[in-house]
N, C-alpha and C positions, 0 to 999 in steps of 0.2 A: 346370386346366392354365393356363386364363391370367391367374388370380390368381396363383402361381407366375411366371409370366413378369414381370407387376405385381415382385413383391417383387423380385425379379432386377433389373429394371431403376432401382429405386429406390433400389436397396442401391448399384448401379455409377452411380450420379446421372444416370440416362437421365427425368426425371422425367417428360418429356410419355410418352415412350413408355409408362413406368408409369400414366399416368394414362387413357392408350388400351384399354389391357391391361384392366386394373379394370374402365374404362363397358365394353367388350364384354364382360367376366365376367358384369357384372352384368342383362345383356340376355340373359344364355342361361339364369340362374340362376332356379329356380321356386320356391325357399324363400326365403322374406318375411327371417329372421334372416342367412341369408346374403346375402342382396342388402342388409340394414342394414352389415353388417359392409365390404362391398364400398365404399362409401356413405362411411363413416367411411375407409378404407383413400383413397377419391378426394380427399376434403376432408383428409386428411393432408397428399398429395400434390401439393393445390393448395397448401396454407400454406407447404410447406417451399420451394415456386417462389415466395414471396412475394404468391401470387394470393389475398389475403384474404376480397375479397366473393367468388368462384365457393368457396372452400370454408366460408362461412356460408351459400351455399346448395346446398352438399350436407347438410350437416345439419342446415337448415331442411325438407328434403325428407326427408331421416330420421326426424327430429322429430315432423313432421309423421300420418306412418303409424304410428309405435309411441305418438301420445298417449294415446291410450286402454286402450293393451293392460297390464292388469295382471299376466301371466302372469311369472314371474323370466325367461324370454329378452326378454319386452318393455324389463322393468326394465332389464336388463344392457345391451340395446341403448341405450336413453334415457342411461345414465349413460355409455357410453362418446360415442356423440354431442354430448350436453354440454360433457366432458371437452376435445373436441376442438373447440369453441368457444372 
């Protein structure tokens, strides 16, 4: 629901609030792939507010957890992360 509220308010250019939305999403969320995607979704929402280093370090922090996971969610996370570098 509050990824949801996230997208909502990103779409209507409430950025900070989208980026509030997301970090508490991603602090109730207990799958690894969706708290990467949340992760990517923050560091979006940091770039498009012009905040460049705090969203190279969402995906340093992304990055970081899926370096070793060779599973296709790890892959798929890794390249969207990058992407958003």
């Amino acid at each position: 629901m509050l990824s949801s509220l996230g997208d909502v308010c990103e779409r209507s250019g409430r950025v900070e609030d989208s980026f509030e939305a997301f970090r508490r999403a991603s602090r109730l969320v207990d799958d690894r792939y969706r708290r990467l995607d949340l992760l990517v979704r923050r560091a979006t929402v940091r770039r498009l507010s012009n905040v460049y280093t705090a969203a190279l370090r969402e995906t340093a922090t992304g990055l970081g957890e899926v370096a070793l996971d060779l599973t296709p969610e790890g892959t798929r996370a890794r390249a969207r992360l990058t992407a958003e570098r």
